[in-house]
C-alpha positions as CSV (number, residue, x, y, z in Angstrom):
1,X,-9.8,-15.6,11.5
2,X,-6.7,-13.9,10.5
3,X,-6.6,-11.0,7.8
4,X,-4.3,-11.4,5.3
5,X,-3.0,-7.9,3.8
6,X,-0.8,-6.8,1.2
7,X,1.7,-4.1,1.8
8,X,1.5,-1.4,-1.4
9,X,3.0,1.6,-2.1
10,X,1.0,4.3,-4.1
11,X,2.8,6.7,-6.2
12,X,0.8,9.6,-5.8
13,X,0.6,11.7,-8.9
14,X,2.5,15.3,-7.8
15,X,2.7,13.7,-4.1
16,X,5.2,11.8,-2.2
17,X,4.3,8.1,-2.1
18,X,2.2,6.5,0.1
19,X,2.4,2.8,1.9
20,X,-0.5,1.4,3.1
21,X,-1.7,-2.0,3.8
22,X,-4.6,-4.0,1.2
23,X,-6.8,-6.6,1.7
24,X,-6.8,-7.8,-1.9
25,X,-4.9,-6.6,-5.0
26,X,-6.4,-3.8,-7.4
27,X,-7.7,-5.4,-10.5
28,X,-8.0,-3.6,-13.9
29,X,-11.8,-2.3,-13.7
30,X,-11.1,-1.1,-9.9
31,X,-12.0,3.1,-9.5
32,X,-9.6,3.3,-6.7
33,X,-7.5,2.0,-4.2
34,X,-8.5,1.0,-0.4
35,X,-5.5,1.2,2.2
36,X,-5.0,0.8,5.9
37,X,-2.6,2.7,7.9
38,X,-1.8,5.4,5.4
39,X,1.7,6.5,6.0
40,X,4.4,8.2,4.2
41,X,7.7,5.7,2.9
42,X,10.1,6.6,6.1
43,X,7.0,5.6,8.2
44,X,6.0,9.2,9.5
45,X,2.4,10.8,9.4
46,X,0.6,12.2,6.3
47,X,0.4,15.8,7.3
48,X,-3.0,15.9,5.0
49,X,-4.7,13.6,6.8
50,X,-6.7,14.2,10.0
51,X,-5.5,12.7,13.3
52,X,-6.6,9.0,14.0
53,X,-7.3,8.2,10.5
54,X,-6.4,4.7,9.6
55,X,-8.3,4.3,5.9
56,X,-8.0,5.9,2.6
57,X,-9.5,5.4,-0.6
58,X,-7.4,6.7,-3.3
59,X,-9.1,7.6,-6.7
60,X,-7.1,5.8,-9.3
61,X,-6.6,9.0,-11.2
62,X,-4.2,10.2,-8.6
63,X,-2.0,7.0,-8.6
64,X,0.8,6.7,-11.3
65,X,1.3,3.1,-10.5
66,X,1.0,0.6,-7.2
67,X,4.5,-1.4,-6.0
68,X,3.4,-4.6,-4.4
69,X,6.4,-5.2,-1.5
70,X,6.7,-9.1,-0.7
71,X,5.2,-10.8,2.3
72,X,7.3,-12.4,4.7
73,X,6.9,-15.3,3.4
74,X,7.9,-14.2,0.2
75,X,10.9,-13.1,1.2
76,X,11.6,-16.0,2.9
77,X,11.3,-18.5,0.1
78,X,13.2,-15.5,-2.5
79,X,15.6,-15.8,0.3
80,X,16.0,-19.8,0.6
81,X,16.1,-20.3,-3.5
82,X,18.7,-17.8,-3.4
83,X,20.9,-19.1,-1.1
């Protein structure tokens, strides 16, 4: 079976954002945010994060608001209709 995930990017409050894949969008009455393979926007390493780690859960307290980035397929049907 294969995963389906979302690519997000938290904006942190007082922090640089952070992109991270999701298995399902955050709803309204959601306490925080579960990503996989944490990273910073150019790709790099969080430095506050300890080696190897590969989930967060983000407190939605700490995030000003989530950018949902389009799937490929997304961006291949944006693509087509725009053509």
């Amino acid at each position: 079976e294969v995963l389906m995930t979302i690519t997000l990017i938290l904006h942190l409050t007082g922090e640089e954002p952070v992109v991270g894949e999701a298995e399902d969008l955050p709803t309204t009455t959601d306490t925080s945010v579960r990503i996989i393979n944490p990273r910073r926007i150019d790709g790099k390493e969080l430095h506050y994060l300890s080696e190897n780690v590969s989930i967060v859960i983000y407190p939605m307290t700490r995030i000003n608001f989530i950018e949902i980035l389009p799937s490929r397929d997304d961006e291949e049907l944006i693509g087509f209709v725009r053509e």
